[in-house]
N, C-alpha and C positions, 0 to 999 in steps of 0.2 A: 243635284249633281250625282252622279254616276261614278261607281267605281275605277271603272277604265277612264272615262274625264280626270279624273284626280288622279292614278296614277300618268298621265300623259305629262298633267300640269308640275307635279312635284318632278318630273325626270326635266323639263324644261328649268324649274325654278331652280335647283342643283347643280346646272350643270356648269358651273363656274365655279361650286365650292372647294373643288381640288384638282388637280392634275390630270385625275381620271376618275370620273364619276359613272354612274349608273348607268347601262345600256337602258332600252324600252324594256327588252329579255331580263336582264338584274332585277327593276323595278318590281316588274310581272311576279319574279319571286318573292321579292318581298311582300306582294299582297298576298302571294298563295300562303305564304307563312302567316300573316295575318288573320286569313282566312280559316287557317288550320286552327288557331288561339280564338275562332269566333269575335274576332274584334271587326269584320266586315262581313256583308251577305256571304250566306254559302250557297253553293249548288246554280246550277247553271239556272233553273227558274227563276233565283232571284237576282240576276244580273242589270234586270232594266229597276232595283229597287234604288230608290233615292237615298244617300248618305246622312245618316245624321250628323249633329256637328259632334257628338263622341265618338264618332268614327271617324270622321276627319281628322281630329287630332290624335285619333290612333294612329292612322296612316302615317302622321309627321312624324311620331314618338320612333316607329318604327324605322325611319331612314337613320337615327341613332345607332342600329347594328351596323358594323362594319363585315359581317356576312349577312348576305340579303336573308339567308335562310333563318335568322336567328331573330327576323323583326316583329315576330309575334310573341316571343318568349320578353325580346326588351322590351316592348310598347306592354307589357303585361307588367312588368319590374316597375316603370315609370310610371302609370296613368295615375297610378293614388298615392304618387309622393303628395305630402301633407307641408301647410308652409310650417317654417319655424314659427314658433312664438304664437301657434292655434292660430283658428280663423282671423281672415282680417276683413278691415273695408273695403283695401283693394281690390279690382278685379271682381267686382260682385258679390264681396261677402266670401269668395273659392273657399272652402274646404281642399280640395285637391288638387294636382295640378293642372287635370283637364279641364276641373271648371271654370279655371283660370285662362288656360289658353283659349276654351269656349265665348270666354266674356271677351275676350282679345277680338276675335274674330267675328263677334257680334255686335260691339262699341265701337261703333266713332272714335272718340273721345280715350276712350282706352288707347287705339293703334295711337292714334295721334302720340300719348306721351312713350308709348315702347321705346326703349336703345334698342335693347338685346333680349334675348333670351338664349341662356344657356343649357345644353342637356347634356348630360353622361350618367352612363351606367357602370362607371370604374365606384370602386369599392371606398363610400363615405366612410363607413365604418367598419369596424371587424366586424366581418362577413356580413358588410349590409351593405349590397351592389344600386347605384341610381341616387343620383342628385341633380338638382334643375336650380336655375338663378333667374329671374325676372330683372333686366338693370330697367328703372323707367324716371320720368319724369316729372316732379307732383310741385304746385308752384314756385317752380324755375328750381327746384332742387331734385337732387339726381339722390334715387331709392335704390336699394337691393330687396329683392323680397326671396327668399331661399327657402327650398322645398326639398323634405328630406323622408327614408323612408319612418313606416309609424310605429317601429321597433322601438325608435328612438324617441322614449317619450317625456325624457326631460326633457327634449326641443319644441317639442311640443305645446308648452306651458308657458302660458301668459308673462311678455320680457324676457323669453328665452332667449339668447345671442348663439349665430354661428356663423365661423369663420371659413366658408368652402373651400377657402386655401391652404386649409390646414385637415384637407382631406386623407384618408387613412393610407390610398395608395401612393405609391413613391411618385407614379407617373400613369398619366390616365389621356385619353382624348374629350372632346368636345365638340357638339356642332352647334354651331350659332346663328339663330333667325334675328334677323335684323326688322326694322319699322318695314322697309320696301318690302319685304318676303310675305309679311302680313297683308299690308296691302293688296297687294296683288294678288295674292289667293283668295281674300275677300272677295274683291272684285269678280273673280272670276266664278267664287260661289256664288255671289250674287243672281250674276247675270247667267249662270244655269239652272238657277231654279225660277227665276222670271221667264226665261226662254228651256224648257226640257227638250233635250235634246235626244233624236232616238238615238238605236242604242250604233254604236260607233266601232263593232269587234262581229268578228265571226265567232267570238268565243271560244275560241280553241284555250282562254287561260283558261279555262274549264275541264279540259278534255282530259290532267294528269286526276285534279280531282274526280272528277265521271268513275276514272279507272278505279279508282282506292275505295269508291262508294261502294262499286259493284263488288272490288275484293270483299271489302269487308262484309259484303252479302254471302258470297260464295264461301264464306270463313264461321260465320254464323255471329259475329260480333255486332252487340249494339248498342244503343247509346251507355246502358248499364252496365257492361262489361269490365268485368275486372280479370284479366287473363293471366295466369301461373306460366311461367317461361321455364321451359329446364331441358339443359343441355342435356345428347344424348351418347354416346362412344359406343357403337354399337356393329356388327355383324351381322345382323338379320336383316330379311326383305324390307324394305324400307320405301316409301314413293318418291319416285323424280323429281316431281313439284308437289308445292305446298297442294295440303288436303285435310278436307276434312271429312272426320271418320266417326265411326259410331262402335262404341267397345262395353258391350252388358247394357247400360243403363245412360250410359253418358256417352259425351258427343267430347271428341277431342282435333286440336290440329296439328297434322307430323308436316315438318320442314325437313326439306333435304338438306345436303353436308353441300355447301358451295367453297370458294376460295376462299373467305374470310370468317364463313360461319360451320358449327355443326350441325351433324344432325339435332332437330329438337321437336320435344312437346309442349303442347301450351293444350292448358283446359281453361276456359270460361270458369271464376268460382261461383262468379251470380246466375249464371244459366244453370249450370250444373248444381246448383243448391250444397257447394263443397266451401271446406274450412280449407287453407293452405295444405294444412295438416294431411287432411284426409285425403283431397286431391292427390298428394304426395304418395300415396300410399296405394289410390289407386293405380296411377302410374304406373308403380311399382307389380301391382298385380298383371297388369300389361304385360310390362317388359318379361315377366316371369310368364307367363303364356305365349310369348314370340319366341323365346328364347328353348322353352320345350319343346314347340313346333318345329324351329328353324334348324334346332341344336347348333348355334351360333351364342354370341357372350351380346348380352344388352347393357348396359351401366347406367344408370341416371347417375349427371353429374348436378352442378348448384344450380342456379339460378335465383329467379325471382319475381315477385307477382307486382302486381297494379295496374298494365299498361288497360286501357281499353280497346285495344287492338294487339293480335297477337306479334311478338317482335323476336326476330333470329337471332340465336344465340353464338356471340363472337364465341370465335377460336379459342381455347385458354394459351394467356400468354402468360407464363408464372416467372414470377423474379427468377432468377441465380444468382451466384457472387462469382465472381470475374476478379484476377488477380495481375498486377502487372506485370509479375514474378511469380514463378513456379515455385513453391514451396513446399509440397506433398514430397516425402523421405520415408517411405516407410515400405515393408519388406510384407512376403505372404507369412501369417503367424505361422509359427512352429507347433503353436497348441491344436491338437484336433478339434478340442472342446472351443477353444478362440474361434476357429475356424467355421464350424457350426452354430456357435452365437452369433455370429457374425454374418453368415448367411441368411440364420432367421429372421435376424433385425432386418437387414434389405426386403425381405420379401414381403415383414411387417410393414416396415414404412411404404414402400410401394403398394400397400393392397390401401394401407390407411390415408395417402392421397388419389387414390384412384376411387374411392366411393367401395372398398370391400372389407367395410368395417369386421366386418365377423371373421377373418380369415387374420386380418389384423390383430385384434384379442386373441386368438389362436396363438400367433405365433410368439405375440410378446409373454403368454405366460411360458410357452413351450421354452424361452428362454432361460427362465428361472428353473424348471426341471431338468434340465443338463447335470445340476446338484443336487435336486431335491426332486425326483421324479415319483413321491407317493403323497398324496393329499396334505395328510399331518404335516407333515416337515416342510411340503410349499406354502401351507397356510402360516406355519409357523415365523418361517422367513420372511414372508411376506407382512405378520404381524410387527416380528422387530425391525423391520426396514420402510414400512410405509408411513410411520410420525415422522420421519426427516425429511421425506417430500410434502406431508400435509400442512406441516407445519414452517414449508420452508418461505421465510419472509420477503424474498426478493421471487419467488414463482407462487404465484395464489391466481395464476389464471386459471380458473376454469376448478378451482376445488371446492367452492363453495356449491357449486352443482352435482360434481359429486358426490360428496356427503349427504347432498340432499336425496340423491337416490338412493343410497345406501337405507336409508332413514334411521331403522332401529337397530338395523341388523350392526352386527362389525364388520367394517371392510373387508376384511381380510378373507370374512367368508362370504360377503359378498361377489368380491372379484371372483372368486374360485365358482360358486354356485351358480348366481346368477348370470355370470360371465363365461370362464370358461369352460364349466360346466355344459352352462347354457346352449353355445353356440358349436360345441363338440358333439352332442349327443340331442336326441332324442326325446329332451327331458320331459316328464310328464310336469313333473313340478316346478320346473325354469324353462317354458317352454320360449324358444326364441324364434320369431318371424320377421324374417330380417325386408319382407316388405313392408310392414306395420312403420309408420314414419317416426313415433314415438320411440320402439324400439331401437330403431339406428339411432335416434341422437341419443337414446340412453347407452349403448354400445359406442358410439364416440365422445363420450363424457368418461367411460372409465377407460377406453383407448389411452386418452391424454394421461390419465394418472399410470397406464400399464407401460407405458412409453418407457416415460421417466425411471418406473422400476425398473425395467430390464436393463436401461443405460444403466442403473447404478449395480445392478447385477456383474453387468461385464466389466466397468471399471474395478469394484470393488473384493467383487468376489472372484472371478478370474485374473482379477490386475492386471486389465488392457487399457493402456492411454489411448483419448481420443484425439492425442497432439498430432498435426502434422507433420512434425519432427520426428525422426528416427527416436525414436525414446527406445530402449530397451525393454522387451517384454516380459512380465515377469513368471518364473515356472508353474 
């Protein structure tokens, strides 16, 4: 049987299970999504290649998504659900569920006793999506046989019991093959592999994969590929359509800015023989050579690696907090010195979600020198006031990384030297390279603790509430 044979058959055997079932076009998707999860031939050469019966029952597993495009991801979820209670007799000895619906479709004697068979992919357990029920019938008495994922491995074990009614989610769907549904697809594999039938399609389902093949040629992606994505905000010349390009030693690909995505780069880290790390960093070298040339702003933002093919990077869309009521009361400070902390801090926190860590540390120290504008007396202050954040029991995000950078040193001089020292000057002995990728996260590691300082700087030592209520400011 033939891929296009079988999806014809399963859009004919459906098309009474609901209101509105699968076009030929829907179908079609669900095998390219299949295709994509290698659970059927790929590529248009092997179109006239004959089904095994594991693909066959991938093909079933797959009409389970209620988006056709999602039928490779669920027949992936479902093929090696495990029955409860370990292997049985039934069904062939099945270890999983395929083997089981394989023995279905191979047995006589098997379809004969089938009720049902049940499939979803709603959530048996916390966070363990895919469960199947076998109902059939073994002399004159009616069995359950339940297949669950093999997370769960007390279910697993010999006299396990489970209830599929007492499934984890509130509410889930289901599709159900009946004895006729088997039947009849028997039959009909039968009689295609006793009669082969040529091939029945011009192949055009082919024609979107064709396209993605050759992308991924022209991208330089292959089957090894583990691709770094990282969004870009940028200024400088940049190409129209995706490309790929060649920068020193490495081979990178730049995506344009469309409606929904930014500009980005993605590097190969197996092609390019690169750690996350370093890729990062070369990037960074990149964008610091476009940005000399163009004299325009380049920013790497986040992202993230694994894809084996490069993939564009959404829009950021960041929370806000939204109020039903307007509750902000408050007036421009009267303090100069308020006024200018106050500025700082925005410019800090805008450089420190914008990816400009170094200008960020800049300015949250620059806040504590308002008071203490000579080394001693900001190290000092900084000494008596950074144990009430280190140590503070309800915020310990992100302090134990901290201190780890610090190592031997004291914080106190650490922030000042290797920080803002660091990232102000020229240092021969705290030298800071803020495309080095190590360095930024060590620069946004003491960010978060310089944060916190300066907030407690301006509450504290200037006595400015951060209420949204008119509070009175203190002189």
């Amino acid at each position: 049987m033939l891929a296009k044979q079988l999806s014809h058959i399963l859009t004919e055997l459906i098309s009474g299970s609901d209101v509105k079932t699968d076009t030929p076009v829907a179908m079609d998707q669900r095998f390219e999504s299949l295709r994509g999860f290698g659970k059927l031939p790929r590529g248009r050469e092997n179109r006239s290649r004959a089904l095994t019966n594991e693909q066959i029952i991938a093909a079933l597993l797959g009409l389970v998504a209620t988006q056709p495009s999602w039928a490779g991801h669920v027949a992936t979820i479902i093929a090696k659900l495990k029955p409860v209670g370990g292997q049985t007799d039934a069904f062939g000895g099945a270890t999983t569920l395929t083997d089981a619906l394989s023995n279905v479709l191979t047995d006589v004697s098997a379809r004969a006793n089938i009720i049902a068979v049940r499939l979803s992919v709603a959530e048996a357990g916390t966070n363990s999506h895919g469960l199947a029920v076998i109902v059939y019938e073994h002399n004159g008495t009616r069995h359950q046989l339940s297949f669950v994922r093999d997370e769960a491995v007390s279910l697993l074990q010999p006299g396990a019991k489970f209830d599929v009614e007492l499934r984890n989610s509130p509410a889930s769907r289901e599709l159900v093959f009946n004895r006729q549904f088997f039947e009849r697809l028997a039959h009909e594999i039968s009689h295609a592999r006793a009669y082969p039938s040529p091939l029945i399609s011009d192949g055009s389902e082919y024609d979107k994969e064709d396209a993605e093949k050759t992308r991924h040629e022209r991208l330089g992606a292959t089957p090894t590929s583990s691709f770094l994505n990282i969004g870009i905000d940028n200024q400088v010349t940049w190409p129209d359509k995706e490309m790929l390009i060649e920068f020193d030693r490495y081979k990178f690909v730049l995506m344009p800015k469309t409606k929904d995505h930014v500009q980005s780069i993605h590097i190969d880290l197996d092609a390019n023989r690169l750690s996350m790390e370093d890729a990062t960093t070369v990037i960074n070298r990149f964008l610091s050579l476009l940005t000399w040339c163009d004299d325009q702003f380049a920013i790497a933002q986040g992202g993230w690696s694994g894809n084996p093919v490069p993939v564009a990077v959404p829009k950021r869309d960041l929370a806000f907090t939204t109020a039903s009521y307007w509750v902000f009361n408050r007036d421009i400070p009267v303090s100069e010195e308020v006024r200018r902390a106050l500025a700082l801090y925005r410019e800090a926190r805008n450089a420190e979600q914008n990816f400009m860590i170094s200008y960020a540390v800049l300015n949250y120290y620059k806040i504590i020198e308002i008071h203490h504008p000579h080394k001693p007396e900001s190290k000092k202050w900084v000494a008596g006031n950074l144990p009430l954040i280190l140590n503070n029991p309800h915020d310990q995000d992100g302090i134990a990384t901290f201190l780890a950078a610090c190592g031997t040193e004291k914080p106190e001089i650490y922030i000042y030297d290797a920080c803002r020292l660091a990232v102000a000057h020229a240092s021969h002995k705290n030298p800071s390279d803020p495309d080095e990728f190590a360095e930024l996260r060590r620069l946004h590691s003491a960010a978060d603790v310089m944060r916190r300082l300066a907030r407690r700087f301006i509450s504290v030592d200037l006595g400015f509430s951060d209420s949204p209520f008119g509070e009175t400011e203190t002189a």
